[in-house]
C-alpha positions as CSV (number, residue, x, y, z in Angstrom):
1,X,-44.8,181.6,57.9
2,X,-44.6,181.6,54.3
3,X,-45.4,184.6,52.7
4,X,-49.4,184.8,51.6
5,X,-50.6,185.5,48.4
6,X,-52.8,188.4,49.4
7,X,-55.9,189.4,47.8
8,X,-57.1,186.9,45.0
9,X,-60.2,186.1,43.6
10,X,-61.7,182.9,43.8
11,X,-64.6,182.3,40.8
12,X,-66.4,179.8,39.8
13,X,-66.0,180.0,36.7
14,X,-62.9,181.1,34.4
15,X,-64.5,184.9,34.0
16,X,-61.4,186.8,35.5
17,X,-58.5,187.0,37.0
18,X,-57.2,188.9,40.4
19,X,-54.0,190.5,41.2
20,X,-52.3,189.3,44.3
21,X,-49.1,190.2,45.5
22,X,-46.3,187.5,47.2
23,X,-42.6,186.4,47.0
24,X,-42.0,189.8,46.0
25,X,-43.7,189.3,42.4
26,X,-47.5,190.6,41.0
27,X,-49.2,187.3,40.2
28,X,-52.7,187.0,40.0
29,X,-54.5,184.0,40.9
30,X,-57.8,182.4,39.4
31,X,-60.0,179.7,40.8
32,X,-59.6,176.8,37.9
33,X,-63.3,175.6,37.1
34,X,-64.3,176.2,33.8
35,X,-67.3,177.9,32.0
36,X,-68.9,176.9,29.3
37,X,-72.0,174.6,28.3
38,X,-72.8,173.1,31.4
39,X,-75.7,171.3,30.7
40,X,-74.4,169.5,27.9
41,X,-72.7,166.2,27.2
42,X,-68.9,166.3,28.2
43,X,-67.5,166.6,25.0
44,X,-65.1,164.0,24.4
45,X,-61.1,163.6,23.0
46,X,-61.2,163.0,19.5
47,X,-57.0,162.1,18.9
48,X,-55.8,158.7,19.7
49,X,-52.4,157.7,19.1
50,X,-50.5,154.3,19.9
51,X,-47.9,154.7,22.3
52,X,-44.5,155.1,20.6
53,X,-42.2,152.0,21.6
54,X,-39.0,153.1,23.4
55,X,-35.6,150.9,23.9
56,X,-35.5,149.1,27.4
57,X,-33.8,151.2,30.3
58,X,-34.8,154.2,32.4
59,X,-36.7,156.5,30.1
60,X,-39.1,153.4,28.9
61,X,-39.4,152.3,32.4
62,X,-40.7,156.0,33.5
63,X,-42.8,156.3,30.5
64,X,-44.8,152.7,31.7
65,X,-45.1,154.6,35.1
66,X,-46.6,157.5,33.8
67,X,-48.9,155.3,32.1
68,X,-49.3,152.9,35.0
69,X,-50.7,155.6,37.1
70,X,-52.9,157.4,34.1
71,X,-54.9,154.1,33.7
72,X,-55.4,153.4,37.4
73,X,-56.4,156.9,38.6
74,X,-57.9,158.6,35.6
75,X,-61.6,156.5,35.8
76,X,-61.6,158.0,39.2
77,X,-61.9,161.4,37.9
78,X,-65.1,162.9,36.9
79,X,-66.5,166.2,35.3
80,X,-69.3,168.0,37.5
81,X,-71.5,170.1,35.4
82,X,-73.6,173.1,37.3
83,X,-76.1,175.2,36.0
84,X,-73.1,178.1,35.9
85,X,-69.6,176.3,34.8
86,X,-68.1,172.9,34.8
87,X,-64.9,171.3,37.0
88,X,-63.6,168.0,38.2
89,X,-64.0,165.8,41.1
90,X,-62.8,162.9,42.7
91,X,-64.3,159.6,43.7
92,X,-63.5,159.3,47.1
93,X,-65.6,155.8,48.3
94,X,-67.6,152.9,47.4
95,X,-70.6,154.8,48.2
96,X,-70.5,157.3,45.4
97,X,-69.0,160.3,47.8
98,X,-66.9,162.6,45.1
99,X,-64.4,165.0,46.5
100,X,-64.0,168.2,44.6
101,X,-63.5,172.1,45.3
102,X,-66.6,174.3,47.0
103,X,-66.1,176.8,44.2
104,X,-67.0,174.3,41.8
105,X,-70.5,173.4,42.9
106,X,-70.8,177.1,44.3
107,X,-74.4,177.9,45.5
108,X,-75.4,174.3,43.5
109,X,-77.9,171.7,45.7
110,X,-77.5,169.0,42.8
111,X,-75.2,168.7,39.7
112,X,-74.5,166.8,36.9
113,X,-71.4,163.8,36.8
114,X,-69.9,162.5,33.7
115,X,-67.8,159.6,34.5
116,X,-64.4,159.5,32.6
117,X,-65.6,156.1,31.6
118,X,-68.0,157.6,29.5
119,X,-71.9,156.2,29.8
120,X,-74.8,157.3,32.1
121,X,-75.1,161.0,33.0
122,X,-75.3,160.5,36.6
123,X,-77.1,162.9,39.1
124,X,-75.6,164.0,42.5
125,X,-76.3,166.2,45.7
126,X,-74.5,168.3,47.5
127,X,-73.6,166.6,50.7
128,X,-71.8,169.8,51.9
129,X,-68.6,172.4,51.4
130,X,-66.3,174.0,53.5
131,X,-65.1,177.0,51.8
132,X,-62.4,178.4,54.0
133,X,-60.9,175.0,52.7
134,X,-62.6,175.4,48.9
135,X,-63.8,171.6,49.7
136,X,-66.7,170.4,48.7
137,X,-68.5,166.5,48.7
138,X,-71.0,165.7,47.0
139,X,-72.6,162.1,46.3
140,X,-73.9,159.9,43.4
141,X,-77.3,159.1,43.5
142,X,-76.9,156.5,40.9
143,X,-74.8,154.6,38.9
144,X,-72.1,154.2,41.3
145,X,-70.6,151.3,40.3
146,X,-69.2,153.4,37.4
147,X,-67.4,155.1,40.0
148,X,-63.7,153.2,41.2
149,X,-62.6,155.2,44.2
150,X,-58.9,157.1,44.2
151,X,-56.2,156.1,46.7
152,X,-55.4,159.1,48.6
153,X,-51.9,159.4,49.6
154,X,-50.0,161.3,52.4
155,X,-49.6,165.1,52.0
156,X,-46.9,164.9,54.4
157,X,-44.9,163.1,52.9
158,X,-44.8,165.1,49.9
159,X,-41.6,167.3,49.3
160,X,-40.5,169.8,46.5
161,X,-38.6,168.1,42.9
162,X,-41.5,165.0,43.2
163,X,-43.0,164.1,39.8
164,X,-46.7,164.5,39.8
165,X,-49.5,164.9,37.3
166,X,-52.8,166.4,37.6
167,X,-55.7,165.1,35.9
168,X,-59.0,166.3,35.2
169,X,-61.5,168.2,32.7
170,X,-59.3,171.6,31.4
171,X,-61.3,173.5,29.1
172,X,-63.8,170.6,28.9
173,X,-61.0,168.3,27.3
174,X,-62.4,165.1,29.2
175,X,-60.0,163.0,31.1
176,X,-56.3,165.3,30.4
177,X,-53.3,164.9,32.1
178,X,-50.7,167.9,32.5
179,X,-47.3,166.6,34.0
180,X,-45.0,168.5,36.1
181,X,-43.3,168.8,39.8
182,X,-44.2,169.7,42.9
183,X,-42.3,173.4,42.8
184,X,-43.2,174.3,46.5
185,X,-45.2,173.2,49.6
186,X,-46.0,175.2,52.5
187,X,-48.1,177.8,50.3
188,X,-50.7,180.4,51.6
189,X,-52.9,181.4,48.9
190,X,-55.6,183.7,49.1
191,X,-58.6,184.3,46.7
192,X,-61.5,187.0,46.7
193,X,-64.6,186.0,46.1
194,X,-65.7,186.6,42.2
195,X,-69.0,188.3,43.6
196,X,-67.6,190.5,45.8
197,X,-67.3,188.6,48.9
198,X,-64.8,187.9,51.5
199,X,-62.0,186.5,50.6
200,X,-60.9,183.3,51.3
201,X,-57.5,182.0,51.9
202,X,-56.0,178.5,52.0
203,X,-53.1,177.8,53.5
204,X,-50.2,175.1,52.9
205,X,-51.0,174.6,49.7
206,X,-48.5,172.6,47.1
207,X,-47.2,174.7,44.7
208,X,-47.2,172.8,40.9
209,X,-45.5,173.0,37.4
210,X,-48.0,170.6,35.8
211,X,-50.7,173.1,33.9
212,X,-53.5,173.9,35.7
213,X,-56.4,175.2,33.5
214,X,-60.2,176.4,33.5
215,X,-62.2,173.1,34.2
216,X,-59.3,171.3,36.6
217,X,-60.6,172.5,39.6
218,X,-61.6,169.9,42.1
219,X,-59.5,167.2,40.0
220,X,-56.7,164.9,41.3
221,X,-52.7,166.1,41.7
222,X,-51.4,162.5,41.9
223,X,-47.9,161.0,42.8
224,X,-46.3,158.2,41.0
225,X,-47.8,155.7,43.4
226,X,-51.1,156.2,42.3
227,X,-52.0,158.1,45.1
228,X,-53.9,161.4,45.0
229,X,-52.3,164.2,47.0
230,X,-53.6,167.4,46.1
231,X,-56.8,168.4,44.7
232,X,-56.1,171.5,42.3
233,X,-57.8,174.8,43.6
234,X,-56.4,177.7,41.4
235,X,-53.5,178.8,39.1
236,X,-51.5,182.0,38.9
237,X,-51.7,184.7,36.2
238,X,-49.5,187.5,36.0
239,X,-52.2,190.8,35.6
240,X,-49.4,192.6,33.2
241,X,-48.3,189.7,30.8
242,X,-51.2,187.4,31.0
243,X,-50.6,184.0,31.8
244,X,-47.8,182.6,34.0
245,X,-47.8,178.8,32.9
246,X,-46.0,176.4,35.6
247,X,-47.8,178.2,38.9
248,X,-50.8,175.7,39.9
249,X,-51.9,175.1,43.9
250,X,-53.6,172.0,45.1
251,X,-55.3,171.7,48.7
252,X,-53.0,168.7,50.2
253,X,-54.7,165.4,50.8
254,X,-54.4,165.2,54.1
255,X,-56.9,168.6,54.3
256,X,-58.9,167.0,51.8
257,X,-59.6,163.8,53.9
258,X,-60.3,165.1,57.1
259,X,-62.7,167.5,55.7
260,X,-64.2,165.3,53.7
261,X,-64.9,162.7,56.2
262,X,-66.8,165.3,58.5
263,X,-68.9,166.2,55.4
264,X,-69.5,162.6,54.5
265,X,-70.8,161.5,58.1
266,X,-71.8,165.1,59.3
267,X,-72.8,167.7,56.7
268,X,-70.6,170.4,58.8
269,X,-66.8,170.9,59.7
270,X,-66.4,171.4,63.6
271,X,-62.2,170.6,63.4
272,X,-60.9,172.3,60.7
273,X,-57.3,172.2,62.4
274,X,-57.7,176.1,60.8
275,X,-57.7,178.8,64.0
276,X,-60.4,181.2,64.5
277,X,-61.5,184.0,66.6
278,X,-65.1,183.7,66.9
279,X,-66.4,186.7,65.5
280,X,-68.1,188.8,62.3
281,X,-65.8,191.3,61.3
282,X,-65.4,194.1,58.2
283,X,-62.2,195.8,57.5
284,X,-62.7,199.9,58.5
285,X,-61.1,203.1,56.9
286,X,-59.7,206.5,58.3
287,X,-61.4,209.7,56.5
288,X,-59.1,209.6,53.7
289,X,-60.3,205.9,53.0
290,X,-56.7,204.0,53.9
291,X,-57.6,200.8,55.8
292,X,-57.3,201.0,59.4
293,X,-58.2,197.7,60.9
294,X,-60.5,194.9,61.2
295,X,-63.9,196.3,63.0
296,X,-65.8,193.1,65.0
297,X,-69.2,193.2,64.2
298,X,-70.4,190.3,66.4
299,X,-68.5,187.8,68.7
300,X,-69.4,183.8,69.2
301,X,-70.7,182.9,72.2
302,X,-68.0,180.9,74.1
303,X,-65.4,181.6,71.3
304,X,-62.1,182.9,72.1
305,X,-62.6,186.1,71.2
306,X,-65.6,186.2,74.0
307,X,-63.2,184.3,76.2
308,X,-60.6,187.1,75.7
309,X,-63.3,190.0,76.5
310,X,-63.4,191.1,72.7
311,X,-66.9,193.3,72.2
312,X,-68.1,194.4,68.8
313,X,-67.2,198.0,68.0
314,X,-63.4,196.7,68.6
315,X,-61.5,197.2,66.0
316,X,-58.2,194.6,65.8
317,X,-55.0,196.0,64.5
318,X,-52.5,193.4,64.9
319,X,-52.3,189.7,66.1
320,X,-49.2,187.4,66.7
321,X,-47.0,190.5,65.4
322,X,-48.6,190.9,62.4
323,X,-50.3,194.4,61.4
324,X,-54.2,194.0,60.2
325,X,-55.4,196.3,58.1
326,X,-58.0,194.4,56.5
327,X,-59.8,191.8,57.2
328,X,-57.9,189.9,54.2
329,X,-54.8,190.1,55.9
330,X,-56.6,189.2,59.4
331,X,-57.4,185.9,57.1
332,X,-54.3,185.3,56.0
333,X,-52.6,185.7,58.9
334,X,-55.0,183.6,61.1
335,X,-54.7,181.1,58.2
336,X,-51.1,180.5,59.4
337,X,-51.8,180.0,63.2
338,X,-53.2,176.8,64.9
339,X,-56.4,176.1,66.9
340,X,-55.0,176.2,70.7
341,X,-52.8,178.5,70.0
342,X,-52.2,181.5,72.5
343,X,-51.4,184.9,70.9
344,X,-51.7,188.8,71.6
345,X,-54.4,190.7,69.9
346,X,-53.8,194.7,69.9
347,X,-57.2,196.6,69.6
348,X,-58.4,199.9,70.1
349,X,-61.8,200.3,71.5
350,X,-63.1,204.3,72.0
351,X,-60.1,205.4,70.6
352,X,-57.6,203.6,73.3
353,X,-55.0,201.1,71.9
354,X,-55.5,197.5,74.2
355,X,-53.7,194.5,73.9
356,X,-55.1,190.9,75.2
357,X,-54.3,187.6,75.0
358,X,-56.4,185.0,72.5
359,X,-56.3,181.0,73.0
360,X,-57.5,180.7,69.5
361,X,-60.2,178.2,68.3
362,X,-61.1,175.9,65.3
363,X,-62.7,177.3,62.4
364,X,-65.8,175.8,61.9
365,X,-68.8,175.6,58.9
366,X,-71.6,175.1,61.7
């Protein structure tokens, strides 16, 4: 199990940052939608340039790709505006369904989508988000033949040293491209909630060089191929020298699909492929306020905790060999485990250490 990214904050917008510890260095890690003047027209690029000619051989022959894949997947990108901050999104079919992060559209019903091809402010809804994934769909409800859907590649096929670029709406800068690698796959990133909720963590995430910045959120990480295989969620900042440029994670494609299509033909997520216990929980404290474990609040009917005799008032202190102390770290650590998966759960319950075993289940939105 790769080694979480503990305790970040996921906003909405670019106001703040959140310290997180992992790989044995303080980062902090910020959701990448953007503030600024949301209801206004996307403002625009002003700079064009010709493209400067290069002799025939390898370097012109990559610089054609790059712009190959720029001019096929960039009118596929879009800007959502919300009444609180702006992002990207993806077009994901002919029916006007755009793919883009649950942080972006936040508490939103409807929002605002400027095509990259400029033209028509078009209006969407909120189809539905999944935010243990930060996904989010929402669709068009007109002017969708501005719209050209993005291929979406394989995640799994993706491996570390691949060229990609990400594309979106940084800062409001409509339609950039950053360039970079993929540094890393197999990530676990977790982010608090900006207003104070729990946190969320993602896991197997691909770790990025190319810049991610305020306003790429829910924007395309694309290969060489033209295929989308990311959608960018957050970048890392490190809390004692500010930024740390080159440290960008995107939610794989193949997550991105299979939520998507349950949110496209069902509103709600009920195979996540993410395990879950079944229950409410809130981390609890000894007298001198150090965390003690995870207290259950309320179990699922029929979930596995039920199935497993879990009762509220428990209070879980380790599962699959890993100490919980919070409910942050029961996240992240569930985060790594699969649906079907059978593992011991240590508890005490009036004051008497027990220790069960949990088939765990899917992690669900409804």
């Amino acid at each position: 199990m790769t080694g979480p990214f503990e305790g970040a904050a996921r906003l909405r917008t670019t106001s703040g940052a959140v310290t997180v510890l992992g790989a044995g260095a303080l980062l902090a890690v910020a959701a990448c939608s953007g503030g600024g003047s949301p209801s206004g027209t996307a403002p625009a690029a002003t700079a064009t340039h010709s493209p400067v000619a290069l002799s025939s051989g390898p370097a012109s022959a990559l610089q054609q790709q790059y712009q190959d894949v720029i001019s096929t997947v960039l009118p596929s990108v879009v800007q959502i505006n919300t009444e609180t901050g702006t992002g990207s999104g993806v077009v994901y079919d002919n029916n006007g369904d755009i793919v883009t992060n649950a942080h972006v559209v936040g508490d939103a019903t409807t929002v605002q989508v400027f095509p990259a091809t400029g033209g028509e402010v078009l209006k969407a809804k909120v189809l539905g988000t999944f935010a243990a994934d930060d996904l989010a769909v929402i669709r068009a409800t007109s002017g969708t033949g501005s719209l050209p859907k993005a291929t979406f590649g394989n995640s799994t096929d993706i491996s570390a040293g691949e060229i990609v670029l990400a594309m979106g709406n940084p800062l409001g800068l409509t339609g950039s491209v950053t360039q970079g690698i993929i540094s890393a796959t197999g990530r676990t990133v977790s982010e608090a909630s900006a207003a104070g909720g729990a946190s969320v963590t993602i896991p197997d995430t691909l770790q990025t060089s190319a810049a991610i910045n305020g306003g790429n959120s829910g924007g395309a990480l694309v290969n060489l191929a033209g295929q989308v295989i990311g959608i960018p969620t957050a970048a890392a900042r490190d809390p004692e020298a500010g930024s740390a440029p080159g440290i960008g994670f995107a939610i794989p494609s193949n997550v991105a699909i299979n939520i998507a299509d349950q949110l496209i033909s069902k509103g709600k997520v009920t195979e996540s492929s993410r395990a879950a216990l079944g229950i409410t929980a809130h981390t609890t404290v000894t007298p001198d306020g150090q965390p003690a474990g995870v207290a259950i609040s309320t179990v699922t009917a029929g979930s596995a905790a039920a199935a497993a005799g879990l009762q509220p008032g428990d209070v879980i202190t380790k599962v699959a060999g890993h100490e919980t102390p919070t409910q942050g770290v029961l996240t992240a650590v569930l985060a790594n485990l699969k649906p079907g998966q059978q593992v011991e759960v240590t508890y005490t319950r009036g004051g008497t250490s027990h220790t069960t075993k949990v088939t765990l289940g899917h992690l669900t939105s409804g």
